[in-house]
VOGU-3710 file (C-alpha; in Angstrom, 3 decimals, decimal comma):
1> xxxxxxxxxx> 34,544/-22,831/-0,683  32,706/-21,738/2,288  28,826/-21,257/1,501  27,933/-17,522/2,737  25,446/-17,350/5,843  21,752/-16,603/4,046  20,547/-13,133/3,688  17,257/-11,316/5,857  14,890/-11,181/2,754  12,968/-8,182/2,162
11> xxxxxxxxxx> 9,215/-8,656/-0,122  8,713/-5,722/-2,275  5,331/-5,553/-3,974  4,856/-2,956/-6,482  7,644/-1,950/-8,698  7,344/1,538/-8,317  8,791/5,069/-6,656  7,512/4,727/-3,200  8,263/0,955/-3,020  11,827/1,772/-4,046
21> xxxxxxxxxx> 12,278/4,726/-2,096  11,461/2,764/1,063  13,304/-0,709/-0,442  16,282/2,068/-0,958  16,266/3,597/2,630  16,012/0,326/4,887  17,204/-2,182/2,319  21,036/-2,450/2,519  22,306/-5,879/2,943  19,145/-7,681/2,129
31> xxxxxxxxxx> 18,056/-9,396/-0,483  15,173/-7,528/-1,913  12,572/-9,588/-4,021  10,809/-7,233/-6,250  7,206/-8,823/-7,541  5,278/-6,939/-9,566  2,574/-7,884/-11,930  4,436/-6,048/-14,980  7,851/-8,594/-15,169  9,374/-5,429/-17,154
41> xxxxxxxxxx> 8,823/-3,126/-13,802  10,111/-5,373/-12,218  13,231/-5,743/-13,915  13,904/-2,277/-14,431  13,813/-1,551/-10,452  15,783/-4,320/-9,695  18,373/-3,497/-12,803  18,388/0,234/-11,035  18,872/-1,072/-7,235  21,295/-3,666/-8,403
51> xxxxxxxxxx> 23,046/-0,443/-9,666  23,430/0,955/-7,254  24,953/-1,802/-4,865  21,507/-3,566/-3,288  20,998/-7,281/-4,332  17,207/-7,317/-5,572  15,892/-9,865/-7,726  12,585/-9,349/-10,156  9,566/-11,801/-9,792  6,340/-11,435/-12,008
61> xxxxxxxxxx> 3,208/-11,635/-9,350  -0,010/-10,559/-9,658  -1,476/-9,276/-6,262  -5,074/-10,657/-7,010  -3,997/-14,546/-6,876  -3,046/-16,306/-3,626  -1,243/-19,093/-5,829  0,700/-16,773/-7,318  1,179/-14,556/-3,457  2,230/-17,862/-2,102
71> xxxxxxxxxx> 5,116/-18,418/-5,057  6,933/-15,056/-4,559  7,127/-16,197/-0,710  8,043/-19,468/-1,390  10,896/-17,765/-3,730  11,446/-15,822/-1,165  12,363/-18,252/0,994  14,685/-19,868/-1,192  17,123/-16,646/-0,363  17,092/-16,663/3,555
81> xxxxxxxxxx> 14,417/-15,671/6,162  11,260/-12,741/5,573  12,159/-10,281/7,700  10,437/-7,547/6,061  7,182/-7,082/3,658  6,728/-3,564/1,532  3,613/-4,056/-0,183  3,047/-1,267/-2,763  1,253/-3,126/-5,236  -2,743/-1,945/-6,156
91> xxxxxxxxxx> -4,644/-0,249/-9,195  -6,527/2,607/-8,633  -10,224/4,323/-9,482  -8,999/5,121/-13,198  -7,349/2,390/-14,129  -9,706/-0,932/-13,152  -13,051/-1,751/-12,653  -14,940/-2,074/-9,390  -14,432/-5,968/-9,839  -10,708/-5,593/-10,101
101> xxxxxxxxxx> -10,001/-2,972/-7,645  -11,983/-5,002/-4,905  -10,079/-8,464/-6,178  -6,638/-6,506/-5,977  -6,392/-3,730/-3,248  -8,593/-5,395/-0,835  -8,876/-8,804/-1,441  -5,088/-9,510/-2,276  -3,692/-7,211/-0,141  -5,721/-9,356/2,963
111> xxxxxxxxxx> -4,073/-12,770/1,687  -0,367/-10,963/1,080  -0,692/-9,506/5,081  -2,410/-12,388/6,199  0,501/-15,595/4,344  3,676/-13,541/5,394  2,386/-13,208/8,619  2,664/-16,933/8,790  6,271/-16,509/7,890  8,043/-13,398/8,925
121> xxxxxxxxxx> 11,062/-13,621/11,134  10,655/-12,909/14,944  11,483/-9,133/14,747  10,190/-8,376/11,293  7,995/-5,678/10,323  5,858/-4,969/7,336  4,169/-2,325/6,108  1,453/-1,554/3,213  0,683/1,071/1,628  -2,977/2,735/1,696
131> xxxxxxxxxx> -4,179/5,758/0,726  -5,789/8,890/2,311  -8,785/8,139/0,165  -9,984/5,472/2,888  -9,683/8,661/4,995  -12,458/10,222/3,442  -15,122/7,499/3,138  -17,992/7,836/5,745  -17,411/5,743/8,746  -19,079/2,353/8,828
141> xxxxxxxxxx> -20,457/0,162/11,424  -18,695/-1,110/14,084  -19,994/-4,342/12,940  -18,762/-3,375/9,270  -15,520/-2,386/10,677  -15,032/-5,772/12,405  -15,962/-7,831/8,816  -13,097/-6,068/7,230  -11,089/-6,805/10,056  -11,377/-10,499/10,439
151> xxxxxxxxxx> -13,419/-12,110/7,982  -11,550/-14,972/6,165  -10,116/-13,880/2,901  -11,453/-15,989/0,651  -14,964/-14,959/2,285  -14,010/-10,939/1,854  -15,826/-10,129/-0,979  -19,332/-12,214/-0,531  -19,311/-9,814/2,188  -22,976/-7,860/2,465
161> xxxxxxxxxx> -21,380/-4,312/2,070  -18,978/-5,334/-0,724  -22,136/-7,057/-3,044  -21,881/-5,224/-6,260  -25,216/-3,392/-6,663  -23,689/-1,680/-2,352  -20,728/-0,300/-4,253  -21,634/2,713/-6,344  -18,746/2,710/-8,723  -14,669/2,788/-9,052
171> xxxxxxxxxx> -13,966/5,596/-6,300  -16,297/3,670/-3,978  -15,060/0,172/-4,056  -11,407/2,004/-3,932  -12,177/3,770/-0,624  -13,626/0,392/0,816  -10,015/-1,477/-0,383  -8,416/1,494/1,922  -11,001/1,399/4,773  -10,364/-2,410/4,806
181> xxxxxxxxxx> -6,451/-2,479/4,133  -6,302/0,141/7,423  -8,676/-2,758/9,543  -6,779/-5,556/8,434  -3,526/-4,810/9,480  -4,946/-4,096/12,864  -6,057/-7,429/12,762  -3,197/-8,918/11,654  -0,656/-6,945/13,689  -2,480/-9,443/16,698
191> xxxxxxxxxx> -1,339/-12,514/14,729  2,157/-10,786/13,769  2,753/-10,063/17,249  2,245/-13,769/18,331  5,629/-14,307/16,266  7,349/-11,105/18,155  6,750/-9,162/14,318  4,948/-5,779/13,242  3,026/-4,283/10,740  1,662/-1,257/10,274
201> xxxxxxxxxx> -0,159/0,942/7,377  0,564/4,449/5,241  -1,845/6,130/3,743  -0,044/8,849/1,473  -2,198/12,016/-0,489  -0,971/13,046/-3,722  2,671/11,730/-4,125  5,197/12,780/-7,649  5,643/9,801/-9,401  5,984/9,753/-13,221
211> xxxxxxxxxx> 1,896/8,993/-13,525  1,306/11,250/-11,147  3,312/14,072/-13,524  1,089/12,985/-16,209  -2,043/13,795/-14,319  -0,913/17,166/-13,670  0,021/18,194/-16,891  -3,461/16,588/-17,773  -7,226/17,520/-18,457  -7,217/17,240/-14,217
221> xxxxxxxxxx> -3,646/19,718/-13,862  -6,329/22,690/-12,759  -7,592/20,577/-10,299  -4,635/19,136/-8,514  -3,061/22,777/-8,163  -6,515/23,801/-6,252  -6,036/20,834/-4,531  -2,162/22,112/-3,464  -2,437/25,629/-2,809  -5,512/24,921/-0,551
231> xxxxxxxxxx> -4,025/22,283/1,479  -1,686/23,260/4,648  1,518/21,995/3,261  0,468/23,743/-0,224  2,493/20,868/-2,815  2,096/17,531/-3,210  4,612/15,024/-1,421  7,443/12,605/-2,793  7,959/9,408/-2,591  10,876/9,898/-0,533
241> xxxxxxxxxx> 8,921/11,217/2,240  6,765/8,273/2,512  10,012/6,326/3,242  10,940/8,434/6,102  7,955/7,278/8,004  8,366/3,675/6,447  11,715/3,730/7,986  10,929/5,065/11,000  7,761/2,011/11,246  10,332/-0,518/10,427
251> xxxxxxxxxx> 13,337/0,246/12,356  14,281/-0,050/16,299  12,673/3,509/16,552  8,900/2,585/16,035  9,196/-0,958/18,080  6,374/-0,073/20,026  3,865/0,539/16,976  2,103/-2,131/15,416  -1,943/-2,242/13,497  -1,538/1,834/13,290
261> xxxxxxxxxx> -2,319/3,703/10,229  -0,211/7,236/9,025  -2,176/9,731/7,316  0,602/11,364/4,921  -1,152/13,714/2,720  0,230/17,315/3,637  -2,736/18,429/5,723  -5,280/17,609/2,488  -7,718/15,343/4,503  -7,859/17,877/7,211
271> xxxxxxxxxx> -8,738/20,945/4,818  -11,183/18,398/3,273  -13,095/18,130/6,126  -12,347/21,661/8,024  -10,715/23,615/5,576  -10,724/25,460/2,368  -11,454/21,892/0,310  -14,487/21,035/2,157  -17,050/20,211/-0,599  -19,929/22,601/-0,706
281> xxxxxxxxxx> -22,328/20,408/-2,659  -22,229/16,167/-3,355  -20,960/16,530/-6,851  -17,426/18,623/-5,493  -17,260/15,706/-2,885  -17,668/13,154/-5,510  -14,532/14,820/-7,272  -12,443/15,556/-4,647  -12,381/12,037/-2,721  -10,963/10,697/-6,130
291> xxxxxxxx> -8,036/12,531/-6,514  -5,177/9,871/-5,024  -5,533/7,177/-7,003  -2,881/4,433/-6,205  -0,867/3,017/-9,048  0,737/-0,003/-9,222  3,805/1,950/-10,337  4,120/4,725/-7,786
//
């Protein structure tokens, strides 16, 4: 029998909505591995895409562990060439501690850029997602800037700024993961582009996902409708509009950007800073720069 011609192979990271809504829009034909530190996740997405005609296969991987990044590309590979990397994998302010958050968001997401950008395809794009919470940070040095950038992963977190006793607790070391998630991929779209591939960033707001539901029907629902009727586009976004962009980043349309970052957060960043959410007082600023907390399920 004739052996079938092997597949472009598409990385998702994260087995949740906004992964799948982009692995659903640009996926067809592919083979989609899904790697996700829950193994159930990620056999429930890949049950639901293999559903509904894609060919994804599940793979337990946990984001903060460069052996275990360097296995689900190695699997990878066993299916065809990387042509494409959706990394939607993190934990947020509520869910970790400083330690973890730094280990996952920033440090892994730096190795996971930085060892399929050894790999991908000439022509392949990638893209990670943020969050507008790196947005809202103070801006660092130039100096600071260019650490996140470029410093070595494995040397990331003996970094000066990232020393436990400079990061003043969950929000804060989330917002650094963002700030340094945004830098990176400009850094590594200069490495990507030396094998003819992109990459390029997303940083959503408040997005539906089934967490997300359970925050607004929660002790912080009150908060999150302030938070909507007092930014421009006045709801929160869906996961499906994330993809759009995605889409647009990783198809023939957006060959000409690379190391950019999209703010998606229905005007909230701009009302935070010029608008009706601009915090009056430190404690209000404190609150409000923790609302987008990214899941490792959205």
């Amino acid at each position: 029998m004739e052996q079938r011609p092997a597949k472009e192979v598409m990385i998702l990271t994260g087995a949740g909505q906004i992964g799948m809504a982009i692995a659903r829009r640009i996926g067809s034909g592919m083979k989609i591995v899904i790697g996700d530190k829950s193994v159930e996740n990620a056999n429930a997405m890949a049950r639901t895409m293999n559903q509904a005609g894609f060919d994804a296969t599940p793979l337990e991987m946990d984001l903060s562990s460069r052996n275990s990044i360097l296995h689900l590309i190695a699997e990878a590979q066993e299916y065809g060439n990387i042509s494409m990397l959706v990394n939607a994998a993190g934990v947020s302010p509520s869910q970790a501690s400083v330690e973890t958050i730094l280990q996952v968001d920033l440090y892994g997401t730096a190795v996971l850029l930085e060892e399929v950008g050894k790999v991908i395809m000439p022509g392949g794009t990638g893209v990670t997602i943020s969050s507008q919470s790196g947005h809202r940070m103070p801006a660092l040095t130039p100096e600071q800037d260019e650490q996140l950038a470029v410093t070595p992963a494995e040397e990331l977190l003996a970094l000066p700024l990232l020393h436990p006793e400079q990061i003043k607790d969950t929000l804060h070391a989330y917002q650094m993961a963002k700030r340094c998630n945004v830098k990176r991929v400009m850094a590594e779209a200069v490495k990507w582009g030396a094998r003819g591939a992109r990459v390029n960033s997303i940083s959503p707001g408040i997005v539906v996902t089934p967490l997300a539901l359970d925050e607004f029907n929660g002790p912080r629902g009150e908060f999150y409708k302030n938070m909507f009727a007092k930014c421009p586009a006045g709801r929160p976004g869906t996961a499906d509009e994330i993809a759009h962009v995605a889409e647009l980043l990783m198809g023939g349309k957006g060959s000409f950007i690379t190391g950019a970052d999209f703010l998606i957060d229905g005007g909230a960043t701009a009302s935070y800073f010029y608008g009706p959410l601009k915090p009056h007082d430190s404690k209000e600023k404190i609150s409000q720069t923790s609302e987008n907390g990214r899941q490792s399920t959205k």
